[in-house]
C-alpha positions in Angstrom: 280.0 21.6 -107.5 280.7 19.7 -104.3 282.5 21.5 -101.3 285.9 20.6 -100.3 285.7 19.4 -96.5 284.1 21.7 -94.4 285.2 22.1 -90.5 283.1 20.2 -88.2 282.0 21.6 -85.0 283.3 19.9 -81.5 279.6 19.6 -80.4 278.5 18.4 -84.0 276.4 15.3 -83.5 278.3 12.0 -84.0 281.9 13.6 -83.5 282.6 11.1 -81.0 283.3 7.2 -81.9 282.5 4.7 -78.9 285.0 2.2 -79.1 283.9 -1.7 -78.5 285.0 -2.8 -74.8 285.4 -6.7 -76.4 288.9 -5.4 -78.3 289.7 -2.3 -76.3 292.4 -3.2 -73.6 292.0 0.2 -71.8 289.7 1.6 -70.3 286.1 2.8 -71.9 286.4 6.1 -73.5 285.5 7.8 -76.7 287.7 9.3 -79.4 287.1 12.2 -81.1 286.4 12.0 -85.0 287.4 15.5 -86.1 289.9 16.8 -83.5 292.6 15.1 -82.1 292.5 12.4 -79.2 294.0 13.6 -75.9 295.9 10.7 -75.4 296.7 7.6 -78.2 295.2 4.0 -78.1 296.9 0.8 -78.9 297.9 -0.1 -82.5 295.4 -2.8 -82.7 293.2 -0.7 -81.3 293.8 2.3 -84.0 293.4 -0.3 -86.9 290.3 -2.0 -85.7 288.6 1.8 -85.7 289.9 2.4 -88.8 288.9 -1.0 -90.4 285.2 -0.8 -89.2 284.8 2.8 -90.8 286.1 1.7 -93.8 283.7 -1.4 -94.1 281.5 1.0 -95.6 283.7 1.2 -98.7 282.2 -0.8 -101.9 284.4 -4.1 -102.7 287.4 -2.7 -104.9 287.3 -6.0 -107.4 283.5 -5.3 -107.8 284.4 -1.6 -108.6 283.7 -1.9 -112.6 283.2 1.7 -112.7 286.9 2.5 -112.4 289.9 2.3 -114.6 292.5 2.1 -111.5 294.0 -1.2 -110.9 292.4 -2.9 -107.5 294.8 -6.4 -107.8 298.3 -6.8 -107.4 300.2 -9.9 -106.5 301.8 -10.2 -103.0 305.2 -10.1 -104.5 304.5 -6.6 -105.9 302.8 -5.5 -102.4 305.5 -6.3 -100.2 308.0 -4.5 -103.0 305.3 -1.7 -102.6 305.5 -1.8 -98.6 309.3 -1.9 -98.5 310.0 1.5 -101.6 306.6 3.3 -99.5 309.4 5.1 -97.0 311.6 6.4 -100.5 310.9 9.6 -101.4 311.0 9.6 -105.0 312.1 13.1 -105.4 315.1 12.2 -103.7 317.3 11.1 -106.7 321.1 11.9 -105.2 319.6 9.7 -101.4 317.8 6.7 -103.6 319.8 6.9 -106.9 318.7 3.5 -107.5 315.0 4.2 -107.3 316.0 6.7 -110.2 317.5 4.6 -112.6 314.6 1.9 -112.5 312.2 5.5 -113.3 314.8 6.0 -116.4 314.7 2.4 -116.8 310.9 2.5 -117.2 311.1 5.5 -119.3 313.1 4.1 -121.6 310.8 1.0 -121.8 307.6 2.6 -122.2 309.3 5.0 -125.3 310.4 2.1 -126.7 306.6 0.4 -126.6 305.4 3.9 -128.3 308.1 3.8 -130.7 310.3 6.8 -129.9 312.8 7.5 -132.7 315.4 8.8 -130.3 318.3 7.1 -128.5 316.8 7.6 -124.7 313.4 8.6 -124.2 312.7 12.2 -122.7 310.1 11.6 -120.4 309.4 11.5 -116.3 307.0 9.8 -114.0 304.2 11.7 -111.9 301.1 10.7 -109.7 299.3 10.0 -112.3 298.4 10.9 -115.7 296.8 13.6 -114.7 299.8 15.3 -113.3 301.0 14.2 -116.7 298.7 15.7 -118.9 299.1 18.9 -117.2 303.3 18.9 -117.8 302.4 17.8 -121.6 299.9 20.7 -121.6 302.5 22.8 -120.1 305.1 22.1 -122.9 303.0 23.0 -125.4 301.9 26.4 -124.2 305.8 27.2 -123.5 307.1 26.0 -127.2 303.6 27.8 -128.3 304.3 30.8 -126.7 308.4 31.1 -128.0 307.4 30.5 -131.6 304.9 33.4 -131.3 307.1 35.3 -129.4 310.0 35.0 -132.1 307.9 35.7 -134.8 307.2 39.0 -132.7 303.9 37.9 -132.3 300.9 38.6 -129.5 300.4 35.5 -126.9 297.7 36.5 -125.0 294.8 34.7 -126.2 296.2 30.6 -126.5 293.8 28.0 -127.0 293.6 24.5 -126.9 291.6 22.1 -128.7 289.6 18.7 -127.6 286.7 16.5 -127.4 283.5 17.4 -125.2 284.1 14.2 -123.9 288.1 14.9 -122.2 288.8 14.2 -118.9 288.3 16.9 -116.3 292.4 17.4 -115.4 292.2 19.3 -119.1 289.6 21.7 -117.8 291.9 22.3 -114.9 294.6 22.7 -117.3 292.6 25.8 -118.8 291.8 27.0 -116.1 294.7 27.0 -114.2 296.8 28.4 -117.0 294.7 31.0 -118.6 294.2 28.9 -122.0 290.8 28.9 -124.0 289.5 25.7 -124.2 287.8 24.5 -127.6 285.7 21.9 -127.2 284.6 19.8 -130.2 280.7 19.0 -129.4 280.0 15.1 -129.4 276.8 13.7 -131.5 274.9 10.8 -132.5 276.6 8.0 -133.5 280.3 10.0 -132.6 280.8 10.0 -129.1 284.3 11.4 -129.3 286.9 14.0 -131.2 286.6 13.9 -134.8 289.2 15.3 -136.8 287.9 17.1 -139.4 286.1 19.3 -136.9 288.9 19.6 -134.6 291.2 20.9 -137.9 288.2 23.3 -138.4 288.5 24.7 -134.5 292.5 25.4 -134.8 294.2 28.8 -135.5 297.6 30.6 -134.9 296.9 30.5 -131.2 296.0 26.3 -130.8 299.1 25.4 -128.6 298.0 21.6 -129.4 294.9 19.4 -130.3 294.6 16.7 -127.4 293.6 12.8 -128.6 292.5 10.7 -126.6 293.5 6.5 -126.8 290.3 6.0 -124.6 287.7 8.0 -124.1 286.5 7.3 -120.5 282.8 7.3 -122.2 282.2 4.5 -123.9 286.2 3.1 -124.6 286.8 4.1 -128.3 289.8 5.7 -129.0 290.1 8.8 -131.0 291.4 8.9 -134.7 295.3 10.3 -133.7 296.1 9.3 -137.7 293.1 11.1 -139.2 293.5 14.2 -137.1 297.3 14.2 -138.1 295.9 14.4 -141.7 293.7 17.3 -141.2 296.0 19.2 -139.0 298.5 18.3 -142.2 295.5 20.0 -144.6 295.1 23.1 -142.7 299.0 23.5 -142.5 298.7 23.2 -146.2 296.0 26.0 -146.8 296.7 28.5 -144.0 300.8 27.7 -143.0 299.5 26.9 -139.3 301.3 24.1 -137.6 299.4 22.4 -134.7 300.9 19.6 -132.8 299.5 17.1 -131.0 299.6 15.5 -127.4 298.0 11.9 -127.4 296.4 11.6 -124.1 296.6 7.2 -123.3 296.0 7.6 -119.9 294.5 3.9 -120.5 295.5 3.5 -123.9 298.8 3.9 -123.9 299.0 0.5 -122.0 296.7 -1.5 -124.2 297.4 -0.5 -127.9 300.9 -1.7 -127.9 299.9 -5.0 -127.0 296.2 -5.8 -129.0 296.1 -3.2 -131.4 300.0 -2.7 -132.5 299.8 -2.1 -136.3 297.6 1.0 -135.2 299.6 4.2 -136.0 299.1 6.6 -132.6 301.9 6.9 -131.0 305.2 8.7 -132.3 304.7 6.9 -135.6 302.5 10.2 -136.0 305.0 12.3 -137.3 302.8 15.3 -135.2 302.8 13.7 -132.0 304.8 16.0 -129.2 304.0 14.1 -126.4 302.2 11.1 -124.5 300.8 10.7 -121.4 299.4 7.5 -119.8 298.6 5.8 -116.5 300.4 3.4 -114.3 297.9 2.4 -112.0 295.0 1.6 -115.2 296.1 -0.4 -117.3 299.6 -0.2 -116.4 299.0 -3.1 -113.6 300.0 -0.7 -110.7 298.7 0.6 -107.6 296.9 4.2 -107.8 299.8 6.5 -107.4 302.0 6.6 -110.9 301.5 8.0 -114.6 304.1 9.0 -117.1 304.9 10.7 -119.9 307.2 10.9 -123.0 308.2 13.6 -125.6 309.4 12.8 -128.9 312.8 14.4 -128.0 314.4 16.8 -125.8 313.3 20.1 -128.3 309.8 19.0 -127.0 310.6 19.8 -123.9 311.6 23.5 -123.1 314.5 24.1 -120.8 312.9 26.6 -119.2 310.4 24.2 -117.4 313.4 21.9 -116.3 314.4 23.1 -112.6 317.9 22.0 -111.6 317.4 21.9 -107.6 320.1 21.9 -104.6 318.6 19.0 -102.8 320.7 16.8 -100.1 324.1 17.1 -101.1 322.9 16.9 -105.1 322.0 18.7 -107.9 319.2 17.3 -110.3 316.3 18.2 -112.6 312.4 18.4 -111.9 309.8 18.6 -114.1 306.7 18.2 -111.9 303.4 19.9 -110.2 304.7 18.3 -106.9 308.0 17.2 -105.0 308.1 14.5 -102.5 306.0 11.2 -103.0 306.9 7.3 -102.5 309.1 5.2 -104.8 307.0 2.1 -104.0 304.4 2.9 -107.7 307.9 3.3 -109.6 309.3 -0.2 -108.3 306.1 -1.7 -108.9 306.4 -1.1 -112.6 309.8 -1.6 -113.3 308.5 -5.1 -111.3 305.9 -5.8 -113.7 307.6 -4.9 -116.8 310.3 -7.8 -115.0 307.5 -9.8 -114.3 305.1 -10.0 -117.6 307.4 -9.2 -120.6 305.6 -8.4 -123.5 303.9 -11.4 -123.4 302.7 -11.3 -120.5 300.8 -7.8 -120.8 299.6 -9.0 -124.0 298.2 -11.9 -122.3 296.8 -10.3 -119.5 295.3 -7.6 -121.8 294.1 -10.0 -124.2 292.4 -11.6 -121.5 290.4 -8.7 -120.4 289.3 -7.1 -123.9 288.3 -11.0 -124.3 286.1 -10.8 -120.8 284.5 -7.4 -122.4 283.7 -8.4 -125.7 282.2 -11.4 -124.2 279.7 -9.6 -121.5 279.1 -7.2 -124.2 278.0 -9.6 -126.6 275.7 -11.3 -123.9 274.2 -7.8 -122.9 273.1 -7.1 -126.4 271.5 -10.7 -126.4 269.2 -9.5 -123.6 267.4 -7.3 -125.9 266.5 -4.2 -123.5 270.1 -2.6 -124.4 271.9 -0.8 -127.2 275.3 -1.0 -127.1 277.5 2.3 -127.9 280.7 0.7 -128.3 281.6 -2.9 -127.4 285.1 -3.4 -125.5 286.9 -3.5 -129.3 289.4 -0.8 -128.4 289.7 -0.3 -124.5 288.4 -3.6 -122.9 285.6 -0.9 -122.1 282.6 -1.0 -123.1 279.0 1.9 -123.1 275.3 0.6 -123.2 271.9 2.7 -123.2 268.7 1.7 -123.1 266.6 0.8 -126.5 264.1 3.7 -126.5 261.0 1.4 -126.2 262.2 0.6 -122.7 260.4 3.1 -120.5 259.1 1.6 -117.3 263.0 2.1 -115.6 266.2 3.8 -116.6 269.9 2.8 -116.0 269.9 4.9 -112.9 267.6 2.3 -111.4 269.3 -0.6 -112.6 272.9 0.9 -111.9 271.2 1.6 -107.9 269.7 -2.3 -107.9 273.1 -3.6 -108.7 275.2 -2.0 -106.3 272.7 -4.1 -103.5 274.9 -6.8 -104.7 278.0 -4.9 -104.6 278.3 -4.3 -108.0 279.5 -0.7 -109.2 278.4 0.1 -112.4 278.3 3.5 -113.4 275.0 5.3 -115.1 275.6 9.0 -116.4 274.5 11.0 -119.4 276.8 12.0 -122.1 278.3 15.9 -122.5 276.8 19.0 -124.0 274.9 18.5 -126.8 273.8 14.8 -125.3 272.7 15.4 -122.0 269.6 13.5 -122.8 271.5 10.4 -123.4 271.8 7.7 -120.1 274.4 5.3 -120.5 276.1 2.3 -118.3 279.6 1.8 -118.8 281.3 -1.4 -117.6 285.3 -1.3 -117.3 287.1 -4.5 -117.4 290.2 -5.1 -115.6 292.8 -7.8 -114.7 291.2 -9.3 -111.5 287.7 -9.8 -113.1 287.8 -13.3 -114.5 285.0 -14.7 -116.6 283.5 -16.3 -113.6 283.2 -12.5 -112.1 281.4 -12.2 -115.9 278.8 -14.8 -115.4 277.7 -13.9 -112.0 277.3 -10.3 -113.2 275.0 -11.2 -116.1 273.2 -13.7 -113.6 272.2 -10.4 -111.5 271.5 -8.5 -114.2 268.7 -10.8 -115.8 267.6 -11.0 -112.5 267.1 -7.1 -111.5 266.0 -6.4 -115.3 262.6 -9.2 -114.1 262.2 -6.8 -111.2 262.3 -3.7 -112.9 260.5 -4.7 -115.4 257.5 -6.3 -113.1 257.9 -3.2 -111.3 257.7 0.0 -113.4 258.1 3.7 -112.3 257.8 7.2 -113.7 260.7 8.6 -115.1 262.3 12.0 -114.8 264.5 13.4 -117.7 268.1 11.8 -118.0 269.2 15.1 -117.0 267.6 15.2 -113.8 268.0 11.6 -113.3 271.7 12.0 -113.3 271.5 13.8 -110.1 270.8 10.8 -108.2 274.5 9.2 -108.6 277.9 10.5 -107.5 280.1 9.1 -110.6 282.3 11.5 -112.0 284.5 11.2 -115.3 
């Protein structure tokens, strides 16, 4: 497990940056990189440090590897740059930052068909944040009902895919719950609901499904495991809710697949979470999420707090944090309409199907899933293929600038290398082409170049991608 950062020495080698003479106006000197600088520098000075370091960064719209939004318009930026100094917290000082959050809340539990007047819901810094508060409700309405039925709650339990997102680990972990995972295998990559009915008992505070596995891009069955949850209710009187985790779903769905029942059309889905900054068009820096009504939500997790002059409620893991992500939504719900989200998602499940389609042309590949649900899309190679492995390729493209993630699949498919390829608004089909133009070309290298091969396993220690 990597380290969180480590204090570096004074005398540590490199600790000192040498700063150009052609753009610094003062004279010579050196500034320390981990302590800091007896005296400032000139702004332009200060930026061009800063900027050279982060030269080093990959190219964000080559970034295919991550679900987070890398393109705004310069409309949204500037609104961005003028909310950043807003605290968000600060409802009774920026009461008008608030009402565009309810605003938004209201719009997005109207997209995922909320039966109540005004959505129940709240933003956060991401849906991480959010799946921990959705997690959170259901261990709190867990725990009352077992504690009215005079009933122990020591031992609750929480049930989920091998393939989840790491913030549910945390979740676990951080709150003392058990967590059950259901094992993937060939030819199912993700939950499936007869085996997650077949994990539950009287101490499952919820079954998470996920709109989107960040695998291979296929959503989980939220009807089908409604059904078996409804069958084991039926047999043994145990009543399991459900949280739908659409941290990238949750935006695409509504627009490309809306006759699909996931959403609170389900009659046992508590709560949703999803992502502003994936496929929500904004910024890193926002999530949200929505419970089917206010009994969802126990009071007791609702702080009413004293703050400037005002009293209003929390529900959050954090307090203070810019209004600028919040704006940005409200702006692009003003900007695109429905149309206009369906366009742009259209657009990019179009780009996906398309380089998935070509990829499988090439012949060396066997496509997992192929950008039909999330405009994401998995890839392994055939097993005939031995003389390279996706690592290599994954390493070849990134010369280019190209960031396409290779990792092996969860416990009971650690042998399995994969390359997943995430398509975003930003990456036009020209993007597309030029991608498929250097992968032809590094597959005729590879292949005119074979190596030995290590285990997947091992392999996989050669990358830093993380789910």
């Amino acid at each position: 497990m990597a380290a969180l950062h480590k204090r570096i020495p004074a005398h540590h080698e490199g600790a000192e940056l040498d700063i150009n003479p052609v753009y610094f106006r003062e004279k010579s000197c050196e500034i320390p990189r981990y302590r800091l600088p007896e005296r400032g520098v000139l702004p332009r000075t200060a930026l061009q440090v800063v900027r050279d370091e982060l030269i080093l960064d990959g190219n964000a719209r080559l970034n295919l590897a991550t679900f987070v939004t890398t393109w705004m318009e310069p409309e949204a930026e500037q609104l961005m740059a003028e909310c950043s100094p807003k605290n968000m917290i600060d409802k009774d000082e920026y009461p008008q930052t608030a009402e565009l959050e309810h605003r938004c809340v209201n719009i997005i539990g109207h997209l995922w068909n909320a039966a109540h007047e005004e959505a129940v819901g709240c933003s956060t810094t991401g849906s991480s944040e959010a799946c921990m508060l959705g997690g959170m409700a259901l261990l709190w309405r867990w725990r009352a009902r077992r504690r009215a039925a005079g009933q122990d709650t020591a031992r609750p339990n929480l049930v989920m895919g091998s393939n989840v997102q790491v913030c549910w680990e945390k979740f676990c972990r951080y709150w003392d719950v058990e967590p059950r995972y259901v094992p993937v295998v060939p030819g199912r990559y993700h939950l499936g609901a007869s085996e997650a009915a077949a994990m539950c008992d009287e101490n499952t505070i919820g079954v998470v499904v996920i709109l989107g596995s960040t695998m291979d891009g296929s959503y989980e069955p939220v009807g089908a495991v409604n059904t078996a949850l409804d069958t084991l209710q039926a047999a043994q009187g145990i009543d399991v809710p459900i949280h739908v985790d659409g941290a990238s779903g949750g935006f695409i769905a509504p627009f490309l697949q809306p006759d699909l029942e996931w959403d609170f059309r389900v009659p046992r889905v508590a709560s949703i979470n999803t992502s502003g900054h994936k496929f929500g068009l904004v910024y890193p820096g926002v999530g949200w999420i929505i419970w089917r009504a206010q009994e969802y939500l126990p009071e007791e997790l609702i702080f009413k707090v004293n703050y400037l002059g005002g009293e209003m409620p929390t529900f959050a893991l954090n307090f203070s944090r810019p209004g600028a992500q919040v704006a940005a939504q409200y702006y692009n719900f003003l900007r695109l309409g429905f149309s206009g989200y369906k366009q742009v998602q259209q657009t990019c499940q179009d780009i996906a199907r398309y380089l998935s389609a070509e990829i499988d042309k090439l012949g060396q590949f066997e496509l997992l899933t192929d950008g039909s649900d999330l405009p994401v899309f998995a890839f392994k190679l055939r097993e005939e293929v031995t003389g390279y492995s996706v690592f290599d390729l994954s390493e070849r493209l990134r010369m280019r600038g190209w960031q396409v993630p290779a990792y092996t699949f969860p416990e009971n498919l650690t042998d399995m290398a994969v390359m997943r390829i995430v398509v975003r608004n930003g990456f036009s089909m020209d993007l597309a082409n030029l991608l498929l133009d250097d992968l032809r070309l590094h597959l005729r290298i590879l292949e005119h170049h074979p190596q030995s091969q290590m285990p997947p396993e091992l392999q996989a220690k050669r990358h830093s991608f993380a789910h």
